[in-house]
TORMIKOL-698161 format. One line per 5 residues: their letters; for each residue x negated, y, z of C-alpha. Coordinates in Angstrom, 1 decimal, padded with zeros to 4 digits, m for minus. Each point is the difference from the previous one (the first is absolute). Layout:
a> X:Y:Z  ...
This chain:
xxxxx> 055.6:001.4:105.2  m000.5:m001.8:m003.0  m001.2:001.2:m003.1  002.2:000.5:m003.1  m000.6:m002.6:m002.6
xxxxx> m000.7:001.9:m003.8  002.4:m000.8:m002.3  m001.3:m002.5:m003.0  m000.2:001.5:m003.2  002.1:m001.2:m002.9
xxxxx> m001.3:m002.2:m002.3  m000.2:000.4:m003.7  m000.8:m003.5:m001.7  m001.7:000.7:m003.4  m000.2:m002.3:m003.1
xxxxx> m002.6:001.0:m002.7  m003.0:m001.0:m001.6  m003.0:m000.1:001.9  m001.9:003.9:m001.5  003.4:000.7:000.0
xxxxx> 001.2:m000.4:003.5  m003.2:001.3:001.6  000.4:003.5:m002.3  004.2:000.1:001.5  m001.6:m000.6:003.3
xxxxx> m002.4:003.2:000.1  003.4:001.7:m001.9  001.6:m000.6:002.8  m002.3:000.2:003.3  000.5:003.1:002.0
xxxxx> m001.5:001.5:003.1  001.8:m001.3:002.8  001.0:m002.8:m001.9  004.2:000.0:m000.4  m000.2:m003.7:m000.9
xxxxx> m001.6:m003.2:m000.1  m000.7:m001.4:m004.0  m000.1:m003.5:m000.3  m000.9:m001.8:m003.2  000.2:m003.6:001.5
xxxxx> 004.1:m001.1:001.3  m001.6:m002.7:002.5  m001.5:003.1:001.8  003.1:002.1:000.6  001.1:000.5:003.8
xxxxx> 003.8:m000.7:m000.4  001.8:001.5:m003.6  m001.6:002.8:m002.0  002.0:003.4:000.0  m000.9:000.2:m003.8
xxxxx> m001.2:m002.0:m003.0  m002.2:001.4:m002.2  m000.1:m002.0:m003.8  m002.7:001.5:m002.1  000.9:m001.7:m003.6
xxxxx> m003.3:m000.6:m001.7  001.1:m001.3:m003.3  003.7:000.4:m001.6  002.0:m003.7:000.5  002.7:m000.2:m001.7
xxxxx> 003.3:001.7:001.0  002.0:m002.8:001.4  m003.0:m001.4:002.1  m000.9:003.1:001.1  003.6:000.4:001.0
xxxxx> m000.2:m003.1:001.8  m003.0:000.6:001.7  001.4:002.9:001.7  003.0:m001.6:001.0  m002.0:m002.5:001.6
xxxxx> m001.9:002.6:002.0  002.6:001.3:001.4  001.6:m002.6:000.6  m003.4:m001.3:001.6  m000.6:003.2:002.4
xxxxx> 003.5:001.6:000.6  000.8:002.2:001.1  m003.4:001.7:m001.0  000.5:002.2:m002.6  m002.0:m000.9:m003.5
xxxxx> m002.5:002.7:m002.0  m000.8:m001.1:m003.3  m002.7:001.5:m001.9  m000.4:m000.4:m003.8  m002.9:000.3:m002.5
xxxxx> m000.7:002.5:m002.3  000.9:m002.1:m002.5  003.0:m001.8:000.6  003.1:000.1:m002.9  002.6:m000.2:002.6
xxxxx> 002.9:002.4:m001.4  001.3:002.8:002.6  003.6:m002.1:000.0  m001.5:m003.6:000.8  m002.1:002.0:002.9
xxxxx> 002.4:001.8:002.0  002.2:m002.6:000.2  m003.0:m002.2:002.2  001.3:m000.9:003.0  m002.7:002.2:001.6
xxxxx> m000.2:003.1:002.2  m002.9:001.0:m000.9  m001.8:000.5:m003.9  m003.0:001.6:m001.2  m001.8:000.4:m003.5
xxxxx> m003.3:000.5:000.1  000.1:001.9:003.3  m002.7:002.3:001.4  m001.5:m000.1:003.7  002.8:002.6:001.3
xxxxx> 002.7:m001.5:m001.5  m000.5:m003.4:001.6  m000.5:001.3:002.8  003.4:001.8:m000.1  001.7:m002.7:m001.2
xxxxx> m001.1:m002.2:003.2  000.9:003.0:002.2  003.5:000.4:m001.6  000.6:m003.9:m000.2  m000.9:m000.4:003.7
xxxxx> 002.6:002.7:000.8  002.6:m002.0:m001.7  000.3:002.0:m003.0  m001.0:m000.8:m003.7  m002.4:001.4:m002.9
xxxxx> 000.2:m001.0:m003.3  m002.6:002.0:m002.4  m000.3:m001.7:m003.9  m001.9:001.3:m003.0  001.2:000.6:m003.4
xxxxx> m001.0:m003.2:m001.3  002.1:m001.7:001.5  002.9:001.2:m002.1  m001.2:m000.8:m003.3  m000.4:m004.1:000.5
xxxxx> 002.4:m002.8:m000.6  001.5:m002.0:003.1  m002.1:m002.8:m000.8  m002.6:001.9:m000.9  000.1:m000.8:m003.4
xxxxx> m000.1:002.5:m003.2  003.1:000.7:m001.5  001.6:m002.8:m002.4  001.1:001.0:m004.0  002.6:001.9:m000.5
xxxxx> 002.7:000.2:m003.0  000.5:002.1:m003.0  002.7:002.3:002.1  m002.5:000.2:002.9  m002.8:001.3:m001.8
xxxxx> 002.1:002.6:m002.0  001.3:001.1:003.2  m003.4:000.1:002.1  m002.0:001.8:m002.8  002.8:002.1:m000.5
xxxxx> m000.3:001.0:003.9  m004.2:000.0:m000.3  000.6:002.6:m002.2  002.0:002.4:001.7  m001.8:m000.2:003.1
xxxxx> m003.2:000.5:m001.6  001.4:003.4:m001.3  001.1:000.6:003.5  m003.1:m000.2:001.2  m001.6:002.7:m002.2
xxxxx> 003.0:002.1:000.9  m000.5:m000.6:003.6  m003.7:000.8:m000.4  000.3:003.2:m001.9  003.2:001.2:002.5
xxxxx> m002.8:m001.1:002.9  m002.5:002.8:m001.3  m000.8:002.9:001.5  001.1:003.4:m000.9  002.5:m001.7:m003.0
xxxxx> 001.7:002.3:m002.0  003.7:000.6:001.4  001.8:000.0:m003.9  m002.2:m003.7:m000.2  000.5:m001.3:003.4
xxxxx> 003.8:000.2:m001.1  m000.3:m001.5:m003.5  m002.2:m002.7:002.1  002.7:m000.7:002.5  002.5:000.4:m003.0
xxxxx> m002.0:m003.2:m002.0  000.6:m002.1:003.2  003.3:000.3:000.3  000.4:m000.9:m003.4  m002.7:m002.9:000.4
xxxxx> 002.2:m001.4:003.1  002.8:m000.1:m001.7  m001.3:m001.5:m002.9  m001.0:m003.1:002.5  003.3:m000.5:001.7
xxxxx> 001.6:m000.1:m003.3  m002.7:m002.4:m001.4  000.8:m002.4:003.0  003.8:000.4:m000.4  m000.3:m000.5:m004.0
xxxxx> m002.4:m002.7:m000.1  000.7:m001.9:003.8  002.6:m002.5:m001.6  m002.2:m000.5:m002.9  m003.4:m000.7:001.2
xxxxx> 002.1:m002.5:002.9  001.3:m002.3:m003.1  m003.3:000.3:m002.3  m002.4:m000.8:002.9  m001.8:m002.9:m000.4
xxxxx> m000.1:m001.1:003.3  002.4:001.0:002.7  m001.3:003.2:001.4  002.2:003.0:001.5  m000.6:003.3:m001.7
xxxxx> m000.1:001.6:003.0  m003.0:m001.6:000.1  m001.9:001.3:m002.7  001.5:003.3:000.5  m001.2:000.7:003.6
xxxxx> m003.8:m001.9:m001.1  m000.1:002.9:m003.4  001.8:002.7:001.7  m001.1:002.2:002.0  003.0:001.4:002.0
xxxxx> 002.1:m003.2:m000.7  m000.9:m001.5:003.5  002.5:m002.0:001.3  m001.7:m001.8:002.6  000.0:001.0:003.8
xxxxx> m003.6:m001.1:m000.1  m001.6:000.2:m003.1  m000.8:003.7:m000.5  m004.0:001.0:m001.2  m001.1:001.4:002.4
xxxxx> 000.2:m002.7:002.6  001.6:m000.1:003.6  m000.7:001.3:003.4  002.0:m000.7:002.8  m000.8:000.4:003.9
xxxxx> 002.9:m000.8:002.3  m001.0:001.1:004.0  003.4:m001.6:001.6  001.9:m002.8:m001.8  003.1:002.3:001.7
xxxxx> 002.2:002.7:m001.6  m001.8:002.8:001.4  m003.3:m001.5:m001.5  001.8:m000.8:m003.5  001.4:003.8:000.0
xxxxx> m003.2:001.4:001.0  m002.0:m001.9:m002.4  002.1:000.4:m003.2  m000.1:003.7:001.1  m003.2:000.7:m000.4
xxxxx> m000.4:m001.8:m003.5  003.3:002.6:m001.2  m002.1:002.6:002.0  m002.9:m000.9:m002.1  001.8:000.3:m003.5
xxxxx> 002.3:002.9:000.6  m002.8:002.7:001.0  m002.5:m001.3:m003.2  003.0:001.9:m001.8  002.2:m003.6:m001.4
xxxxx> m000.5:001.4:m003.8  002.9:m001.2:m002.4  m001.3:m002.9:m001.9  003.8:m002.3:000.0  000.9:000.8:m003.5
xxxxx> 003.2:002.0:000.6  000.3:003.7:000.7  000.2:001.3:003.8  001.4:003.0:001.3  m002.9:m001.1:002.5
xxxxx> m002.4:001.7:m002.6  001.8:003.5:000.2  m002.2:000.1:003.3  m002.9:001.6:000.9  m002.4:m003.2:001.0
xxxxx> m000.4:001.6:003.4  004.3:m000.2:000.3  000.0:m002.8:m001.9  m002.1:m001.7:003.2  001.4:002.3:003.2
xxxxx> 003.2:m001.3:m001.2  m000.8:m003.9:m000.2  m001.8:000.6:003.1  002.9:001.6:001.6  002.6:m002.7:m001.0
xxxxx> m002.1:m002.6:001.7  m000.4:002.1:003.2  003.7:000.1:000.0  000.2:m003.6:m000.6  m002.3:m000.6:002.9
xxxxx> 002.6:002.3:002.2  002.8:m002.2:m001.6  m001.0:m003.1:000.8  m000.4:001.2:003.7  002.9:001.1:000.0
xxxxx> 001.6:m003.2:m001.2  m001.6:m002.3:002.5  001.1:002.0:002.6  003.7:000.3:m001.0  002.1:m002.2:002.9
xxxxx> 001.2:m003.3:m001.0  003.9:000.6:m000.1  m000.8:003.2:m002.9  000.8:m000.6:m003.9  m001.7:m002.2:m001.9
xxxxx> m003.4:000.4:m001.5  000.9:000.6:m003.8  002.1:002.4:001.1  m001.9:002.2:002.5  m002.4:000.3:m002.7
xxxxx> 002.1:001.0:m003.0  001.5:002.5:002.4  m003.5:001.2:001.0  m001.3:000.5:m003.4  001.3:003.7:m000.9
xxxxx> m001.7:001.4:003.2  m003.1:m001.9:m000.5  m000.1:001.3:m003.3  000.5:003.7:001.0  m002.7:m000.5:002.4
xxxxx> m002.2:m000.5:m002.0  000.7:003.0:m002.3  m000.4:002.0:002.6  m003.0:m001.4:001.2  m001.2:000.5:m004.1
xxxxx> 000.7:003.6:000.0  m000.9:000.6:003.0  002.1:001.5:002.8  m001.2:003.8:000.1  m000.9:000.9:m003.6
xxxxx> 002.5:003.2:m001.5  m000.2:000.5:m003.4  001.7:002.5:m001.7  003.2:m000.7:m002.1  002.6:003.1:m001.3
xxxxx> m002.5:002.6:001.7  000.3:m001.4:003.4  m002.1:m002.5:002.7  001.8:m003.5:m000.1  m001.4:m003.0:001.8
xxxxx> m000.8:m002.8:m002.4  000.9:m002.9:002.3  002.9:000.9:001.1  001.6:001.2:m003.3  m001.2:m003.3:m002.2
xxxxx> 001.7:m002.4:003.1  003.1:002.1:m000.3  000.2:000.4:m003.5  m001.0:m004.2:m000.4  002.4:m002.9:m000.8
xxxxx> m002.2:m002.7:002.2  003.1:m002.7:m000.2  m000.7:m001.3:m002.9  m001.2:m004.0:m000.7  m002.3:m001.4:m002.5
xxxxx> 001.5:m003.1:m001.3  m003.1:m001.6:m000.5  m001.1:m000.1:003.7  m000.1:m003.7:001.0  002.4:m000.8:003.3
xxxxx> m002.1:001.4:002.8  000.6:m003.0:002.7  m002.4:m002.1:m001.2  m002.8:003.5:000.9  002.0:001.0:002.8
xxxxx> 000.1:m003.5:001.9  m003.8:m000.7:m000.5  m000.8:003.1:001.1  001.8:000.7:003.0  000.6:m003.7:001.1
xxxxx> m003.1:m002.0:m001.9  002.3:m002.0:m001.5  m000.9:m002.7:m002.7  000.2:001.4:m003.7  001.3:m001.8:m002.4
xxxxx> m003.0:000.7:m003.8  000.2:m001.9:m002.9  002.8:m003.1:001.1  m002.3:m000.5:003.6  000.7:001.4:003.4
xxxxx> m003.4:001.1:001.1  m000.8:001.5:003.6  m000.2:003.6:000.0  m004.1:000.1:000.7  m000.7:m002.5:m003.2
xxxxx> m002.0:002.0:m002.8  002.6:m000.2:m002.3  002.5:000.9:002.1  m001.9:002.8:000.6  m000.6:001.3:m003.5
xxxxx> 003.7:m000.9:m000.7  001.0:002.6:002.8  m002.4:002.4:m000.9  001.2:000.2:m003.3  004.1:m000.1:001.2
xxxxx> m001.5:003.2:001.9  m001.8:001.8:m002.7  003.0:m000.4:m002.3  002.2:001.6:003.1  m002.6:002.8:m000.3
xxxxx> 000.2:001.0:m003.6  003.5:m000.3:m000.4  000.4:001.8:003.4  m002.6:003.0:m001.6  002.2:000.2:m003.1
xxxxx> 003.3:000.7:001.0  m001.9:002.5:002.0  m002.2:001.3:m002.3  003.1:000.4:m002.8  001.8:002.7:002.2
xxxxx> m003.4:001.9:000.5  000.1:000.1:m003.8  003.6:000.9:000.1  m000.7:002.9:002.5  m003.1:001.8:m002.0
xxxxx> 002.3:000.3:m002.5  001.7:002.9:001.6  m002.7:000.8:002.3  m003.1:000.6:m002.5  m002.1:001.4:002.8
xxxxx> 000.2:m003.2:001.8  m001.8:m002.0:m003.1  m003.1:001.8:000.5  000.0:m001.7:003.9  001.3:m003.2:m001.0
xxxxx> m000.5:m001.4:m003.6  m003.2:m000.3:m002.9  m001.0:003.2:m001.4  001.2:m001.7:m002.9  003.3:000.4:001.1
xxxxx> 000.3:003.9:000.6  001.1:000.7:m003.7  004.2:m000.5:000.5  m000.3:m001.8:m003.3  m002.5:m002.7:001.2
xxxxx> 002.4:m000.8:002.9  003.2:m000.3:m001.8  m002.0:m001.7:m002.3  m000.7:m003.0:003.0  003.1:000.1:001.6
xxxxx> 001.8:m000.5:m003.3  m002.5:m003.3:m000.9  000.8:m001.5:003.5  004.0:000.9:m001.1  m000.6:m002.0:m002.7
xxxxx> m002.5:m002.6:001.1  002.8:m000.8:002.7  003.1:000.1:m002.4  m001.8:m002.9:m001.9  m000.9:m001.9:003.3
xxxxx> 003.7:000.3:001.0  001.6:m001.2:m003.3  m002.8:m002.2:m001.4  m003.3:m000.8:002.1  002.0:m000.7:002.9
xxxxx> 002.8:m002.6:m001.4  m002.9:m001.7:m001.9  m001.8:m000.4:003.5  002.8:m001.1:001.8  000.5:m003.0:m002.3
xxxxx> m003.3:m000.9:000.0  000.4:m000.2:003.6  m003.3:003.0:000.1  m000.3:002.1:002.7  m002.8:002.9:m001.1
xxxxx> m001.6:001.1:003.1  m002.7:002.6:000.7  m003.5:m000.6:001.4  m002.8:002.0:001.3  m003.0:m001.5:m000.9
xxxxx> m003.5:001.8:000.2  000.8:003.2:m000.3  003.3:m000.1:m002.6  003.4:m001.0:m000.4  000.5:m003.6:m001.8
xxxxx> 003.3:m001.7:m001.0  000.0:m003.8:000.5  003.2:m001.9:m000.6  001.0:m002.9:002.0  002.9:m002.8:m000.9
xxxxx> 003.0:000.0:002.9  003.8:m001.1:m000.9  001.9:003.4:m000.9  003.4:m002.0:m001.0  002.1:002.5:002.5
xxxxx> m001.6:002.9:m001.7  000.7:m001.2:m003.2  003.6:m000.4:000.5  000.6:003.4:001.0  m001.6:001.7:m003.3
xxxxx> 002.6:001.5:m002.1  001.5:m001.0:m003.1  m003.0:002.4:m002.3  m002.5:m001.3:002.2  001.5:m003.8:m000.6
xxxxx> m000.8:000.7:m003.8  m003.3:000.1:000.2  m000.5:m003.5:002.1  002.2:m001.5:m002.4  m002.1:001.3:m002.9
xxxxx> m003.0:m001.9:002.2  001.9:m003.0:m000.3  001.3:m000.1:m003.4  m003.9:001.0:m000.7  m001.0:m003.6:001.6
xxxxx> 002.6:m001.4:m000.7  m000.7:000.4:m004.3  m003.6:m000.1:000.5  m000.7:m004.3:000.2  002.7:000.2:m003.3
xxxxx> m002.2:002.7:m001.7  m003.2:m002.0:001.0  001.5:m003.2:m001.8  001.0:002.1:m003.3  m002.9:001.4:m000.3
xxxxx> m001.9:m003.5:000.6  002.7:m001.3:m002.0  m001.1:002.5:m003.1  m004.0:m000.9:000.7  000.5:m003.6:m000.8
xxxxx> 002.2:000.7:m003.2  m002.8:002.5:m000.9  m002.4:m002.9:000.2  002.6:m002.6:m001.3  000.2:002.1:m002.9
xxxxx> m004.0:001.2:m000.9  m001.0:m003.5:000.7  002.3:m001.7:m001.7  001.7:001.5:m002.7  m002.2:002.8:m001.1
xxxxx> m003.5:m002.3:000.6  001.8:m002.4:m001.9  000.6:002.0:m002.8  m003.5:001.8:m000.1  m001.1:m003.7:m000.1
xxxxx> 001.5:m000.8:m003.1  m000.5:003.1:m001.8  m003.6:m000.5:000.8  000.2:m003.7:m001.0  001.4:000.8:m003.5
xxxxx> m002.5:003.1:m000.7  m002.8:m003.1:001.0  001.3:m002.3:m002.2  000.8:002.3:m002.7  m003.3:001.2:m000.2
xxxxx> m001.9:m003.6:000.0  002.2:m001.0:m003.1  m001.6:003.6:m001.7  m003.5:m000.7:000.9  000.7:m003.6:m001.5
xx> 001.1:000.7:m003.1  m003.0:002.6:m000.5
């Protein structure tokens, strides 16, 4: 009987400075050892299992881009762990598109450690400070900008820093209710003020800029909520991906939503929710509870037989019950409350009473969410088809999901505002103390009346032909808007004929704007035409004549 040979133990190959690879070597030795580190390639035994790149000094982006191309090219199919220095000026955008699986900013013991773990399980970890965000792609500083630009971005410094001391006072404790109102009142106002400063002055600062920079450029860098980017938020990114399959993309993207929905996803997207009619514990049960459904939907869907209806349409069928799930799951299945001096269960009478049908046009077309994460398909973010498992990918989905969340919570959330206005007992269990007072509430419900009416008839035709789609984002703890550029010509065609009016006032507003430019240009040089030459002139000769007329009386005296 012969004895069974041990298996060898995979091999990480590891390329760093000398102090620096011996310190990643004790980081990584463990008691039995789980692999063999080698720091030399001649002394590998057959191909590594993973590389291991600690980047000592920053190179610059194309060569470092290069260099990791060659490494994998080099040791395929071994995946590639990069690590970066603490000071590095790489933005977030120029990183995550690296064609590496695994990234790490000035990482700690553990988190190498996990990142080796995770990446010889075929998965991926991606974990990047906040500096990242803030550099150019070429790690430059940023170049001059125009007259218009700076108008524009000091305009935008401004309001934000007034946010900020807003956001600070709403964040102290025990804050007045009558001042946390005018607080969150000054906001609103402040938010608006900055989407009508980049929709006055967008055109402008484009032909006054010096240099060809986009405005949304200096927007998002001054402004603090005017992220456009997948990658570029402040607060860095953090990504670990167990399988690269659609269970492991699901599960993963789960528990970042998890995450975000019970820290309470506070309202900071500069538009009024019916969202913030809820209690923050409702306000998360019932995010929570539309992903759990989701979760059951998606089973559900990869499990219907092959010859059944089509995908888009097994979902838009299963919406209205998914919905009324999770209102019931919200108010809870055996709670009574009284209503009309009798017992009625709360569930039960807000699913019945409910109109769950309805659509919000601004949800994006749910194929492109449903395909990557039933089927792992490719997804298709910013003009490139990426695989389902890349980081941006990744973000791009988590945010598609997010925005499915909000929008999902609304339409919920407006007919539990709708039904505590007959049922007053049933604000006490559901909605803000502010709310109690009957007056308050109508007071809410008739804003988001009104805040939709305007998004119907004006925000929304403006979007479309700006080819905008505004979508929601949860983000540490809160509720962002970021807008991102897809065609909406379909859309835009099927606007009626009040709603056409205002894109043709967009046009006919671009369309006079280079002929206003040139008047007024026009006017500026006859200005100068006319104080430089003509009334110079003349001050010249009136000042010759009083010279000359006073020389002739100083020489006859």
């Amino acid at each position: 009987m012969t004895r069974r040979q041990a298996q060898p133990l995979p091999q990480l190959l590891l390329f760093a400075e000398g102090l620096r690879a011996a310190g990643l070597a004790r980081w990584l030795e463990t008691e039995p050892p789980r692999f063999r580190i080698v720091t030399d390639p001649t002394a590998l035994q057959g191909a590594p299992q993973l590389v291991l790149w600690s980047l000592s000094n920053a190179l610059p982006p194309e060569a470092l881009k290069n260099e990791l191309q060659a490494l994998l090219d080099r040791w395929q199919p071994a995946p590639l762990l990069l690590l970066l220095p603490d000071q590095h000026r790489y933005p977030a955008a120029f990183l995550l598109a690296l064609p590496v699986q695994g990234l790490l900013h000035n990482p700690h013991p553990e988190l190498v450690r996990e990142a080796v773990e995770t990446l010889l399980q075929g998965g991926r970890l991606v974990d990047i400070g906040p500096e990242a965000s803030t550099a150019q792609p070429d790690g430059s500083l940023p170049g001059p900008v125009g007259l218009g630009q700076w108008l524009l971005s000091s305009g935008l410094l401004q309001i934000d820093a007034e946010l900020r001391i807003c956001q600070g006072l709403l964040e102290r404790p025990n804050t007045d209710p009558f001042a946390r109102m005018l607080l969150e009142g000054r906001m609103r106002e402040l938010k608006a003020a900055r989407g009508l400063l980049l929709w006055l002055w967008g055109p402008a600062s484009l032909a006054w800029a010096e240099p060809p920079v986009a405005v949304a450029a200096v927007a998002t860098a001054a402004s603090l909520a005017a992220g456009a980017g997948l990658a570029t938020t402040g607060g860095g990114v953090a990504i670990t991906l167990r399988q690269r399959s659609a269970d492991g993309i699901w599960e993963s993207l789960r528990q970042r939503l998890e995450q975000t929905a019970t820290a309470g996803a506070e309202n900071r997207s500069g538009q009024l929710l019916a969202l913030d009619g809820l209690a923050q514990e409702r306000r998360s049960d019932l995010l929570l509870a539309l992903l759990e459904q989701l979760e059951k939907l998606r089973q559900r869907l990869r499990q219907a037989p092959p010859g059944s209806a089509g995908l888009e349409e097994q979902w838009e069928a299963l919406q209205p019950e998914l919905r009324r799930q999770a209102l019931i799951r919200v108010a809870g299945s055996y709670v009574q409350l009284p209503c009309e001096g009798s017992l009625r269960p709360v569930a039960e009478s807000l699913a019945s009473r409910s109109e769950l049908t309805l659509t919000d046009p601004e949800l994006p077309d749910p194929m492109a969410m449903l395909t990557t994460l039933i089927e792992a398909r490719p997804l298709l973010v910013e003009g490139r088809l990426l695989p389902p498992d890349e980081p941006q990918a990744l973000l791009y989905l988590e945010m598609l999901l997010a925005n499915w969340l909000v929008r999902s919570a609304e339409l919920i959330s407006a007919e539990i505002l709708a039904a505590c206005a007959d049922w007053p007992e049933l604000r006490r269990y559901l909605l803000r103390p502010e709310l109690l007072a009957t007056r308050n509430l109508e007071r809410l419900r008739n804003q988001l009346n009104a805040q939709q009416r305007w998004s119907q008839w004006v925000s929304r035709p403006i979007q479309l032909y700006e080819s905008r789609r505004p979508l929601f984002r949860l983000e540490a703890g809160a509720i962002h808007t970021v807008d991102i550029t897809e065609p909406r010509d379909q859309e835009l065609r099927q606007l009626g004929w009040l709603q056409q009016l205002v894109t043709l006032a967009l046009e006919t507003r671009d369309a006079l704007a280079p002929q206003l430019q040139n008047l007024i240009r026009g006017l500026g040089d006859l200005v100068v035409v006319v104080l430089t030459q003509v009334v110079g002139r003349a001050i010249g000769l009136v000042g010759r004549g009083i010279a000359q007329g006073m020389g002739r009386s100083l020489g006859r005296s």
